[in-house]
mmCIF file of the C-alpha atoms, coordinates in Angstrom:
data_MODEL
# 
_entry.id   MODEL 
# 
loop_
_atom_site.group_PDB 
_atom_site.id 
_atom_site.type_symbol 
_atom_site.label_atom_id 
_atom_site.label_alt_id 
_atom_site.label_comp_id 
_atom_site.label_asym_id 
_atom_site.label_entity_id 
_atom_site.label_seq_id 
_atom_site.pdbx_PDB_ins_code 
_atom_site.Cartn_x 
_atom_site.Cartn_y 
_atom_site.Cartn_z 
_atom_site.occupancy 
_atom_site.B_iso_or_equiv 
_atom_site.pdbx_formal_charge 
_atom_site.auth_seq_id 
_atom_site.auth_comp_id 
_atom_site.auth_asym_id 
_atom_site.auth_atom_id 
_atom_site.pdbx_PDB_model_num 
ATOM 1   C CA . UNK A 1 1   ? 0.000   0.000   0.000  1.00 0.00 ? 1   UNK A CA 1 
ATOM 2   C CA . UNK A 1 2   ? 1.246   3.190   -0.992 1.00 0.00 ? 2   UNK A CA 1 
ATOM 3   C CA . UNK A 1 3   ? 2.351   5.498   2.122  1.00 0.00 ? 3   UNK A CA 1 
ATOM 4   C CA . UNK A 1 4   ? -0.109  8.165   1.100  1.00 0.00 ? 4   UNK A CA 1 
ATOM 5   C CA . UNK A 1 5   ? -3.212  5.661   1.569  1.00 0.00 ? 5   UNK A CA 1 
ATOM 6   C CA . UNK A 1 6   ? -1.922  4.884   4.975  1.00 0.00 ? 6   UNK A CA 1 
ATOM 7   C CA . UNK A 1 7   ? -3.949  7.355   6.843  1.00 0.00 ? 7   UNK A CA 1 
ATOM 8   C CA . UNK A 1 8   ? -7.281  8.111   5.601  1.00 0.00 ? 8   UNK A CA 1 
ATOM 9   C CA . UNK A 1 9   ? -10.024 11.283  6.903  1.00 0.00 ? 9   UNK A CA 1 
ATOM 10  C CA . UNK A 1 10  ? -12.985 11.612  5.798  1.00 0.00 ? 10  UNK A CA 1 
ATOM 11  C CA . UNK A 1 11  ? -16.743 11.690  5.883  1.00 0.00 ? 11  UNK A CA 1 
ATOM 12  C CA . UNK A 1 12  ? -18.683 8.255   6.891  1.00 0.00 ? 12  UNK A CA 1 
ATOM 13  C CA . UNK A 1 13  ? -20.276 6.502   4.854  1.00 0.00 ? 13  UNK A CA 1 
ATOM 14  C CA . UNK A 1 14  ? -22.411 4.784   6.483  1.00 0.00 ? 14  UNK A CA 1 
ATOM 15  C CA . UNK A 1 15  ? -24.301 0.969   5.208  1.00 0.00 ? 15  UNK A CA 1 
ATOM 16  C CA . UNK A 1 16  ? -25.764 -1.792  7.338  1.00 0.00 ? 16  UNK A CA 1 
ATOM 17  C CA . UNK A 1 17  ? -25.187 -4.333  4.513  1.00 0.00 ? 17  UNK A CA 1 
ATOM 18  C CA . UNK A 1 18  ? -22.594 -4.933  1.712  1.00 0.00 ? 18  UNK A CA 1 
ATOM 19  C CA . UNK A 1 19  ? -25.128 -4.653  -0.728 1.00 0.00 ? 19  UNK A CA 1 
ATOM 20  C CA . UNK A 1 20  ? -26.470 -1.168  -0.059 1.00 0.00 ? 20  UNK A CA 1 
ATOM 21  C CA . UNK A 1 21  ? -22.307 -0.195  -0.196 1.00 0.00 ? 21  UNK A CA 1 
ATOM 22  C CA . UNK A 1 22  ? -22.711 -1.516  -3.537 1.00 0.00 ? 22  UNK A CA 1 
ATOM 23  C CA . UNK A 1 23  ? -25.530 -0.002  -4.701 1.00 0.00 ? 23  UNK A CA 1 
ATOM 24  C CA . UNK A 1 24  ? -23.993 3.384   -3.446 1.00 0.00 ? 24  UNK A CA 1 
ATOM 25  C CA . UNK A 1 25  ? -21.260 2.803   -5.458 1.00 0.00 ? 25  UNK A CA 1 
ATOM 26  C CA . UNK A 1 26  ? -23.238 1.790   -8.456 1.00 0.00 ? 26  UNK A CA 1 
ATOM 27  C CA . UNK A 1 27  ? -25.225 4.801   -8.447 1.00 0.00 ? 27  UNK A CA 1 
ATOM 28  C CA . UNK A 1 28  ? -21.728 7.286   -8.184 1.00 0.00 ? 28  UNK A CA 1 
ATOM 29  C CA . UNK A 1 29  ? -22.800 7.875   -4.642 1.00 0.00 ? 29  UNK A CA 1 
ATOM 30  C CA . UNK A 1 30  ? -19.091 7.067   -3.334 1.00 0.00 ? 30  UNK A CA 1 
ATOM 31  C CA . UNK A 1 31  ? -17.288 9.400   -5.733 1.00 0.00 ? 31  UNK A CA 1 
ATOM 32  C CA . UNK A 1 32  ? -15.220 11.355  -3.032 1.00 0.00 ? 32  UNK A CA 1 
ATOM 33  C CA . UNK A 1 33  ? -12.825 10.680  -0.341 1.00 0.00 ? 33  UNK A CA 1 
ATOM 34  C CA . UNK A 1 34  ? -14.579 8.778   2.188  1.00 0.00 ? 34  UNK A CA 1 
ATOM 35  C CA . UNK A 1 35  ? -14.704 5.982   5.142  1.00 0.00 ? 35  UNK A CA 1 
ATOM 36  C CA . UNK A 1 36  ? -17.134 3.387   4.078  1.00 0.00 ? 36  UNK A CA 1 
ATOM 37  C CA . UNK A 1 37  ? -18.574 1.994   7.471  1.00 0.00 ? 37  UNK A CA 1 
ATOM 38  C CA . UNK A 1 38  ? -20.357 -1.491  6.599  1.00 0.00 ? 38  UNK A CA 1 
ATOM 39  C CA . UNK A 1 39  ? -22.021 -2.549  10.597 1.00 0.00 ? 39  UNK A CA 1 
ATOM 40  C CA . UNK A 1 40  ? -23.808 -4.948  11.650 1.00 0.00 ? 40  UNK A CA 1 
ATOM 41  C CA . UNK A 1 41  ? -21.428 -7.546  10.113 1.00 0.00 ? 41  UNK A CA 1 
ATOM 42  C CA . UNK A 1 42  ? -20.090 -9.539  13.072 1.00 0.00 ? 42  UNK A CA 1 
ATOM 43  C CA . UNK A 1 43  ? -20.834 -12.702 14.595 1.00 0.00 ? 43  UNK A CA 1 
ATOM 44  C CA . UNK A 1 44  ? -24.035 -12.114 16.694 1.00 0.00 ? 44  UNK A CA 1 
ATOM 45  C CA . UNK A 1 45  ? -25.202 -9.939  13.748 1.00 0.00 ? 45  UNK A CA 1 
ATOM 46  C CA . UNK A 1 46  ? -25.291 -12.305 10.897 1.00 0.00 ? 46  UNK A CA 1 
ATOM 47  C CA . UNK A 1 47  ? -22.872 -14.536 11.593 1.00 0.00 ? 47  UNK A CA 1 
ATOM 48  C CA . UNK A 1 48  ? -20.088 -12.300 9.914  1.00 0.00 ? 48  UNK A CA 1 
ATOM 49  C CA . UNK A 1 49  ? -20.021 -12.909 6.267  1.00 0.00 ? 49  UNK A CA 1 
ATOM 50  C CA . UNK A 1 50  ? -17.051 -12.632 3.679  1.00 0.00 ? 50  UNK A CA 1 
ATOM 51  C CA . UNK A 1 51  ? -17.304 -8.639  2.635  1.00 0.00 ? 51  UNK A CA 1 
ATOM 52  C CA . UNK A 1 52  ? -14.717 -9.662  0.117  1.00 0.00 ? 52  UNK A CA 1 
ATOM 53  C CA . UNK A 1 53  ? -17.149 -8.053  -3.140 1.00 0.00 ? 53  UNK A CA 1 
ATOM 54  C CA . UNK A 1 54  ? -16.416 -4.534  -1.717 1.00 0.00 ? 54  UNK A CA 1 
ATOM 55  C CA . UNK A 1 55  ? -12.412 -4.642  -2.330 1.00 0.00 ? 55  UNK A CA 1 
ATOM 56  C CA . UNK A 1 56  ? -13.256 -4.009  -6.295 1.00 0.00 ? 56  UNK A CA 1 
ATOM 57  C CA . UNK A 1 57  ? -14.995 -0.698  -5.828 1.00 0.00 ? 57  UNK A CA 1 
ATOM 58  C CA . UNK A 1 58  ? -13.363 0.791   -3.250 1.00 0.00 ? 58  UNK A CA 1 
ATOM 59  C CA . UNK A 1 59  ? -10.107 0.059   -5.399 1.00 0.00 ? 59  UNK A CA 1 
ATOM 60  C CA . UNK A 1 60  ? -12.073 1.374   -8.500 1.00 0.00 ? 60  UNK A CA 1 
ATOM 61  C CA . UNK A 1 61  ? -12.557 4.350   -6.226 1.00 0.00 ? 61  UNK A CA 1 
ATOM 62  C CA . UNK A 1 62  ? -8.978  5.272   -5.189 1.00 0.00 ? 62  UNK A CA 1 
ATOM 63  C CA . UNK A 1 63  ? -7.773  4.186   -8.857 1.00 0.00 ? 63  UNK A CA 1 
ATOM 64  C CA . UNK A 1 64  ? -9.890  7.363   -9.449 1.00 0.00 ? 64  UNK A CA 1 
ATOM 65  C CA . UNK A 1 65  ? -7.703  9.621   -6.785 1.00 0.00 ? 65  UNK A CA 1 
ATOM 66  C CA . UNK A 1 66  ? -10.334 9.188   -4.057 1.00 0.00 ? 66  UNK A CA 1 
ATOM 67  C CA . UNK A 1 67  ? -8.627  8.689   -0.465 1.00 0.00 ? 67  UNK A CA 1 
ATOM 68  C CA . UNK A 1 68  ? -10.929 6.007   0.881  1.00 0.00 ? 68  UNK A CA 1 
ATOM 69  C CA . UNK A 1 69  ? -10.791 3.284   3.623  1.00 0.00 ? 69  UNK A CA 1 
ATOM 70  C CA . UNK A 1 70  ? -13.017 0.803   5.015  1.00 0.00 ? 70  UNK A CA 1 
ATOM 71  C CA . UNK A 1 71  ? -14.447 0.139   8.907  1.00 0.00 ? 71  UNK A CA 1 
ATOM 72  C CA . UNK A 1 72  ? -16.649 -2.527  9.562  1.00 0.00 ? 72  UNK A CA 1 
ATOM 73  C CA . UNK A 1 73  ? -17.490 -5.244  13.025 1.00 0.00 ? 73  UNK A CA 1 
ATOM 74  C CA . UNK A 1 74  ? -17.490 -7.973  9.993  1.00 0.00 ? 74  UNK A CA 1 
ATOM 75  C CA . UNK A 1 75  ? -14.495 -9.845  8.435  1.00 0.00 ? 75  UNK A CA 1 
ATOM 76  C CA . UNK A 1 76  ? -12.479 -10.000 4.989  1.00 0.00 ? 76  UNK A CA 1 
ATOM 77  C CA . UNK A 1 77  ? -9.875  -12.576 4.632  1.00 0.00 ? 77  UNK A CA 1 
ATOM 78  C CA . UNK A 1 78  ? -6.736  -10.780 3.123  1.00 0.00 ? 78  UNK A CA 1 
ATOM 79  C CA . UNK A 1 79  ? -8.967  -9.652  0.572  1.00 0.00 ? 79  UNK A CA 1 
ATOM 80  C CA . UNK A 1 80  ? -8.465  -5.465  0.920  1.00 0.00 ? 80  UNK A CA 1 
ATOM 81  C CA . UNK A 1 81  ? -5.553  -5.312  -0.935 1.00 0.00 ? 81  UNK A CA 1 
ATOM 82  C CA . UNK A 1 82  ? -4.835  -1.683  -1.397 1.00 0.00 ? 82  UNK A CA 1 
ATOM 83  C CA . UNK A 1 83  ? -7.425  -0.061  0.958  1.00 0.00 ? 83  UNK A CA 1 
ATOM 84  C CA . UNK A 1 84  ? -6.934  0.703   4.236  1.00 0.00 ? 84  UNK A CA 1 
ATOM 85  C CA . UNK A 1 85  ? -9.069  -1.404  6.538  1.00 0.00 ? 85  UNK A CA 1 
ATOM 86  C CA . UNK A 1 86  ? -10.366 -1.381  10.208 1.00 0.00 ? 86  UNK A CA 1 
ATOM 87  C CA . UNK A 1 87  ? -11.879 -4.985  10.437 1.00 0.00 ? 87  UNK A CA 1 
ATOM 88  C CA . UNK A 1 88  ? -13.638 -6.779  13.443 1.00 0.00 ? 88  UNK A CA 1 
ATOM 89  C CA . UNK A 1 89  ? -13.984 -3.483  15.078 1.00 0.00 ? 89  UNK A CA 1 
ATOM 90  C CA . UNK A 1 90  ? -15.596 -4.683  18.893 1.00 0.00 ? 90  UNK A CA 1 
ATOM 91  C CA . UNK A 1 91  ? -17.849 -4.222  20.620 1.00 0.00 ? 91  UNK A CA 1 
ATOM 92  C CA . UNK A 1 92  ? -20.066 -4.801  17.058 1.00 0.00 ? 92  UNK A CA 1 
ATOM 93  C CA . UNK A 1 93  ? -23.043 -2.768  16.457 1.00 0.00 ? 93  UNK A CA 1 
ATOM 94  C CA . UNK A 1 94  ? -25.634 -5.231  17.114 1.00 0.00 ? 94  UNK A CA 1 
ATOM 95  C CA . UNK A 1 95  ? -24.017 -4.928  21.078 1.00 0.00 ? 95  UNK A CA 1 
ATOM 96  C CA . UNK A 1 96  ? -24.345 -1.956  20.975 1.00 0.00 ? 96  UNK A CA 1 
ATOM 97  C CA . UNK A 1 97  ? -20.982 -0.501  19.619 1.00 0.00 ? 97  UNK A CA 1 
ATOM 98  C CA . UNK A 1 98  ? -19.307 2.430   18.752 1.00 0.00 ? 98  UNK A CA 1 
ATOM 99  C CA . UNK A 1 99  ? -20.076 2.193   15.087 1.00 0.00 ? 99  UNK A CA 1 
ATOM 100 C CA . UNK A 1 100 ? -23.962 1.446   16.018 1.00 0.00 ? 100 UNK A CA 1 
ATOM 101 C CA . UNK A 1 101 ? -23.545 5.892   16.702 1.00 0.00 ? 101 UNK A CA 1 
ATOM 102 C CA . UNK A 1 102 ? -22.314 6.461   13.274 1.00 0.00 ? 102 UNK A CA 1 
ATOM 103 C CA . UNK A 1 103 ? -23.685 8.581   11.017 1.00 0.00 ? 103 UNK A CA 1 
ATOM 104 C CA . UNK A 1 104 ? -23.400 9.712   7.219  1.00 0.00 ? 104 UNK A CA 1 
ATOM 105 C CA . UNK A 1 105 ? -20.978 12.333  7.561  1.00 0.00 ? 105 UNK A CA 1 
ATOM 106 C CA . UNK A 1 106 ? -19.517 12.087  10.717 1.00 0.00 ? 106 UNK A CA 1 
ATOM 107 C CA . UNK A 1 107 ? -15.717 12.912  10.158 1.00 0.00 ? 107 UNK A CA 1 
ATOM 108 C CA . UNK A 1 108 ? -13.305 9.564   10.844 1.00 0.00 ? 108 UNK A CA 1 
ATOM 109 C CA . UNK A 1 109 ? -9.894  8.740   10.788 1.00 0.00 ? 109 UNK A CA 1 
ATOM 110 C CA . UNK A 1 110 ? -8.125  5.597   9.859  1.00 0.00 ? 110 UNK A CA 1 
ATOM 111 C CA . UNK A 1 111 ? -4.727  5.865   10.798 1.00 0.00 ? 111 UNK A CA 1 
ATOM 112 C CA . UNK A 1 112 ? -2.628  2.335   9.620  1.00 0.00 ? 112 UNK A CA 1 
ATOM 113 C CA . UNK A 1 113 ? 0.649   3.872   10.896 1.00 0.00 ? 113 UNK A CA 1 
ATOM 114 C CA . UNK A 1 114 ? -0.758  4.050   14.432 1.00 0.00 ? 114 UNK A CA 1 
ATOM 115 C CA . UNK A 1 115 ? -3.519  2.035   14.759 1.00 0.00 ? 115 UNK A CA 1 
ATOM 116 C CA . UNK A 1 116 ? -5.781  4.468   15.606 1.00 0.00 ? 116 UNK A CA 1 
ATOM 117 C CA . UNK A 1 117 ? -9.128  4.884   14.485 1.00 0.00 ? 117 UNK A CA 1 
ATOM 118 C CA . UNK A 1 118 ? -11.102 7.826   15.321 1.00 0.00 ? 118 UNK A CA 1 
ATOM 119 C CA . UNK A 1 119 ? -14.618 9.643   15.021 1.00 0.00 ? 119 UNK A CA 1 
ATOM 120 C CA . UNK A 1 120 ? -14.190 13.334  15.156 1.00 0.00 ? 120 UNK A CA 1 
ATOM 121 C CA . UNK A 1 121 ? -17.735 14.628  15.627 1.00 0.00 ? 121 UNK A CA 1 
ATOM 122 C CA . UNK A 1 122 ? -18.791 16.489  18.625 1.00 0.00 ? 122 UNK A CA 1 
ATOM 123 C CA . UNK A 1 123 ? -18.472 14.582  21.856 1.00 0.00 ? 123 UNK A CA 1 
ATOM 124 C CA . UNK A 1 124 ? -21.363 15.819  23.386 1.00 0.00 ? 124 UNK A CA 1 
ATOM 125 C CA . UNK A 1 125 ? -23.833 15.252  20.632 1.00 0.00 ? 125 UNK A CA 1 
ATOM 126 C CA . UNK A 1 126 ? -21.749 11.800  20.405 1.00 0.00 ? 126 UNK A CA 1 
ATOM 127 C CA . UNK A 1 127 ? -22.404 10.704  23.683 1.00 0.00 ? 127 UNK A CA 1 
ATOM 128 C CA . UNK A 1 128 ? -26.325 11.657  23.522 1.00 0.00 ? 128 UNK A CA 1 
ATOM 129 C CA . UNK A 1 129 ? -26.810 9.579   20.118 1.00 0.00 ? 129 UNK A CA 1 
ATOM 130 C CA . UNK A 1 130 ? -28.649 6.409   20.721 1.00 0.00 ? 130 UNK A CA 1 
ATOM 131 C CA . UNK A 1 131 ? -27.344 3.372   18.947 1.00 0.00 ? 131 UNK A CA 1 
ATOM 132 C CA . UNK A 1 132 ? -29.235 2.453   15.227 1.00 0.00 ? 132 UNK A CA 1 
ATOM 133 C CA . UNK A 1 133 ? -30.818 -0.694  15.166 1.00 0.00 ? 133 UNK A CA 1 
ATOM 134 C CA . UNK A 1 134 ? -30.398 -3.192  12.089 1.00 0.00 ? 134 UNK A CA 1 
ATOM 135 C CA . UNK A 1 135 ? -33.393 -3.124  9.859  1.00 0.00 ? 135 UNK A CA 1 
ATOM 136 C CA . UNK A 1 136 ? -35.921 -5.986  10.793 1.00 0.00 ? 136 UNK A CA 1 
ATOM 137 C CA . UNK A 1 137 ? -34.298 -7.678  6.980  1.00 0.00 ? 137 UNK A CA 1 
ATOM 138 C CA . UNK A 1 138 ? -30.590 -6.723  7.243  1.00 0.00 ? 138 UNK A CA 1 
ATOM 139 C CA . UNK A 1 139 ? -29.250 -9.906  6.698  1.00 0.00 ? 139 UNK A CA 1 
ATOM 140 C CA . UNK A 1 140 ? -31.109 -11.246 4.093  1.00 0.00 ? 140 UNK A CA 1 
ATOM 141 C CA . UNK A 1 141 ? -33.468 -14.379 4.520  1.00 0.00 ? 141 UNK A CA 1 
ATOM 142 C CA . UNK A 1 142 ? -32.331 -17.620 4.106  1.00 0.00 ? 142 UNK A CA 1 
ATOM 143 C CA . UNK A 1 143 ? -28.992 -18.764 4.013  1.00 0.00 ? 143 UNK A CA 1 
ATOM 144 C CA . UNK A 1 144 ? -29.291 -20.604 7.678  1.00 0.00 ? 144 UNK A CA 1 
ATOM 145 C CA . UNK A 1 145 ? -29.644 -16.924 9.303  1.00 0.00 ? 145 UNK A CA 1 
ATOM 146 C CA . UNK A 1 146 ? -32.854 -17.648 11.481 1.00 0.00 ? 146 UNK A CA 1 
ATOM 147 C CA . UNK A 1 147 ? -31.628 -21.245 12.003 1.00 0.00 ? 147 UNK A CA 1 
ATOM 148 C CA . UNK A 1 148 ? -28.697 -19.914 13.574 1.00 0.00 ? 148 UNK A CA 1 
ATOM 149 C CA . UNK A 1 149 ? -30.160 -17.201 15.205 1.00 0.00 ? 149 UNK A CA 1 
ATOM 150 C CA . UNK A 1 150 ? -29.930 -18.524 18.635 1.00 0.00 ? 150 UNK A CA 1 
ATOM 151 C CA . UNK A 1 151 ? -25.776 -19.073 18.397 1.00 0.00 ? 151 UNK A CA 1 
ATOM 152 C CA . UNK A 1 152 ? -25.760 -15.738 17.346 1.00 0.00 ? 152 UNK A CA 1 
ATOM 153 C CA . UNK A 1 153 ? -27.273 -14.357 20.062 1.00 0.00 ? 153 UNK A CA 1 
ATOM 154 C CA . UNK A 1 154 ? -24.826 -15.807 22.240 1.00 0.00 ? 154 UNK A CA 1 
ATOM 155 C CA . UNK A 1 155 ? -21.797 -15.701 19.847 1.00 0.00 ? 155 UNK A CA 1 
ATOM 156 C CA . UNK A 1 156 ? -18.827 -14.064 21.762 1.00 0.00 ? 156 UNK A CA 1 
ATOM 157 C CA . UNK A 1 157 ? -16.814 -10.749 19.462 1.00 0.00 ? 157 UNK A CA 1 
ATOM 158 C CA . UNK A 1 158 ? -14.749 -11.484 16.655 1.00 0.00 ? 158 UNK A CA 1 
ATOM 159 C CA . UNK A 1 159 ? -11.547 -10.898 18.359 1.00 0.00 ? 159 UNK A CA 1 
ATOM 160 C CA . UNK A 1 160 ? -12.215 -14.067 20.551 1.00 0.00 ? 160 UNK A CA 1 
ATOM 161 C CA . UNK A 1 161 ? -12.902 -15.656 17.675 1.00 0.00 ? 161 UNK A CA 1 
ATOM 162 C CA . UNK A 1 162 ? -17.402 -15.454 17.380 1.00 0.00 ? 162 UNK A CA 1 
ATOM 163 C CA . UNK A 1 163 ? -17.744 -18.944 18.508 1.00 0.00 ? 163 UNK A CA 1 
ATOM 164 C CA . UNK A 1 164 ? -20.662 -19.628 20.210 1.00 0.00 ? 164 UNK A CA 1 
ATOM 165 C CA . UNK A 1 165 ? -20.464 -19.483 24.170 1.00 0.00 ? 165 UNK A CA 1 
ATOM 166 C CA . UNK A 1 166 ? -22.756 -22.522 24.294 1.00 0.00 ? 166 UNK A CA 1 
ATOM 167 C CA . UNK A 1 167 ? -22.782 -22.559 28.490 1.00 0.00 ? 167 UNK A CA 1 
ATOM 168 C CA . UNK A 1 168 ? -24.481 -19.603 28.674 1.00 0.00 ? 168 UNK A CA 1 
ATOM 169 C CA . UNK A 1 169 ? -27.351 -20.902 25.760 1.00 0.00 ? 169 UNK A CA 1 
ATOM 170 C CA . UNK A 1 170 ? -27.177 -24.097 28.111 1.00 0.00 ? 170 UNK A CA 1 
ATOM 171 C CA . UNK A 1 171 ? -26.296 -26.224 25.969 1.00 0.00 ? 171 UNK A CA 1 
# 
């Protein structure tokens, strides 16, 4: 990655699925420098799918001299390539995490020489935002989702690996 794509500022962009991201970028919505913010992605969510389709537009996007990065609570394996990339951010949305407060436009900053990653909107108004909720259909039906919707519920963060704490479902 080139040393100029290591840190990244700019407005969220904020989805609840990798589909909408990609219908934003279908549509030219994602034509500036941005953070795409893709929540609701990790293991208690929906089970954290592959978000592997996104690396294509996002590269389309700084091919085009866009500084852009990605944040999400879900997973890619190795996939980013080029683009700067804040993955498994915990706690996840769906437990009420930080990126559960985001919203479009909200100023962040991805920072790969340091680590840090950073939401510079107004702390007060920060701390008074409730959390979003995923829409009733986030997911997508099918694919096992409501099958599995009880080890999500009980599915520990991705950093300590999502499996399924099955003691506390009582199993």
């Amino acid at each position: 990655m080139a040393p100029e794509l290591w840190k990244v500022t700019g407005p969220a962009r904020v989805f609840d699925s990798q589909e909408d991201a990609l219908a934003a970028f279908a549509k030219g919505d994602l034509n500036q420098d941005c953070v795409v913010v893709v929540r609701f992605q990790g293991p208690r969510a929906n089970g954290m799918p592959e978000l592997h389709k996104l690396t294509p537009p996002l590269s389309v996007l700084l091919g085009k001299g866009f500084k852009v990065a990605l944040v999400t609570d879900g997973r890619m394996s190795g996939a980013s390539g080029k683009v700067p990339s804040a993955i498994h951010v915990h706690p996840e949305a769906i437990s009420g995490g930080p990126l559960a407060r985001l919203k479009d436009g909200d100023p962040i900053e991805v920072d790969a020489v340091t680590g840090a990653l950073n939401v510079l909107a107004d702390a007060t108004e920060w701390a008074a935002r409730p959390p979003a909720v995923p829409a009733a259909n986030a997911a997508g039906p099918g694919m096992g989702r409501e099958l599995f919707g009880m080890f999500r519920a009980f599915a520990d963060d991705a950093e300590s690996g999502g499996g399924a704490m099955l003691s506390q479902a009582g199993l």
